[in-house]
N, C-alpha and C positions, 0 to 999 in steps of 0.2 A: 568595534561593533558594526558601524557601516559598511568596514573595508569586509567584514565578515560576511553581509546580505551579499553583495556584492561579488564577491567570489562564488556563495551561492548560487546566485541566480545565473553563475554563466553553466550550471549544469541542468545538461537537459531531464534527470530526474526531476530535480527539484522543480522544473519550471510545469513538468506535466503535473506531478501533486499541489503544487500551491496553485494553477488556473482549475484542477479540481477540486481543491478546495474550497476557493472562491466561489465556485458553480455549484456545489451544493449547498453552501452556507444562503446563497442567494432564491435558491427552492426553495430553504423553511423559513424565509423570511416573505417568500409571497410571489417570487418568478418563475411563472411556471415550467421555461422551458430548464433550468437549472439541471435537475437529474437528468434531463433528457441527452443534454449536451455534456453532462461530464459522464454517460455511458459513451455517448460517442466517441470523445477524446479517449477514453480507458478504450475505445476500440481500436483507434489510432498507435495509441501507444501499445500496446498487447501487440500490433500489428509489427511496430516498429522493432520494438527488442525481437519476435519470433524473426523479420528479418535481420536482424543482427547477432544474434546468436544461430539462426539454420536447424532450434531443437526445439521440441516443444516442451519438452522436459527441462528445459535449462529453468536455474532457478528463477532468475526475473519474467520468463513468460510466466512461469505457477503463478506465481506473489499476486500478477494482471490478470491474468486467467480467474484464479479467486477472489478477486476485487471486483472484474464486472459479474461474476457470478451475484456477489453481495450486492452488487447495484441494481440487477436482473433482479430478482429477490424484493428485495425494497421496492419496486413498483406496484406489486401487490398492495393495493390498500393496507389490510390489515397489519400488517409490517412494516410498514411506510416510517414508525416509530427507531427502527432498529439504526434510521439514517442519521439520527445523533450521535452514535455510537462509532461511524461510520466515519463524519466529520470531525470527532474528537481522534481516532486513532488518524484521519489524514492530517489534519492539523498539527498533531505530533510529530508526525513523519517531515511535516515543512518547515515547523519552528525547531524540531529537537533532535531531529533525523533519529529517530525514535518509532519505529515501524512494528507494531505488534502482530498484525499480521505476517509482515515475512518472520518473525521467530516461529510464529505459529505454524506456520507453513516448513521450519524448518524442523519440526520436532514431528510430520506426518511421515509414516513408515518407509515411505519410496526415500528419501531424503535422511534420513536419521538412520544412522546403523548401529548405536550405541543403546545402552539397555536405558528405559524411562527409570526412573530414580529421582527423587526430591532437588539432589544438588544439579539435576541435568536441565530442571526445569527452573531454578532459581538462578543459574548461568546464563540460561535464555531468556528468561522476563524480566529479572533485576537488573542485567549488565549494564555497564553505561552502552550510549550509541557507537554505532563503528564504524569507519568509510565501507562501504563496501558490502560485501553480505555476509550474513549474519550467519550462515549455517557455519557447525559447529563440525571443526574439522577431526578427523579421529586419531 
């Protein structure tokens, strides 16, 4: 279990989601800079996969791309609420690499070339987690 964090943590995924998760977890507990700085880090990082991939269409910019959207979003007051939602799916992503927004993201039209159908969607929400990305090859 140890040797397992520990393998973890030497990827630079996991290290950008668990210090964002920590960063938002510490905004609903009362610090205010918390969402401030984990849009900035999601800025960082958006930044870094678009220069490592050279696309903006590649999938790990989307996945960033639609995260700080969601963080953009959640500054609005009245939505402020949606950031529990937000912390449960990233906290999935660092304890269970378990990332519902990239499925989500994999079943949006650019990306999915296969017909919507029950078993496409219960492939993509139920599966276990998987190294790597999740879209769903044809």
């Amino acid at each position: 279990m140890l040797a397992e964090f520990f393998e973890r943590a030497r990827n630079k995924v996991w290290i950008y989601w668990a210090i964002t998760s920590g960063l938002l977890i510490a905004d609903v507990m009362g610090w205010p800079l918390g969402l401030s700085l984990a849009i900035a880090l999601n800025v960082i990082q958006l930044g870094h996969f678009y220069f490592e991939t050279k696309s903006v269409t590649s999938f790990p910019v989307q996945v960033r791309l639609a995260y700080l959207i969601l963080l953009l979003v959640i500054m609005w007051p009245p939505l402020y609420w949606l950031l529990y939602f937000v912390i449960l799916g990233t906290s999935a992503m660092v304890l269970f690499d378990y990332c519902f927004l990239a499925r989500f993201m994999s079943l949006m039209p650019w990306n999915c070339k296969q017909r919507y159908n029950v078993s496409l969607f219960l492939k993509t929400f139920v599966s276990r987690p998987v190294e790597g990305s999740v879209q769903i090859k044809e």
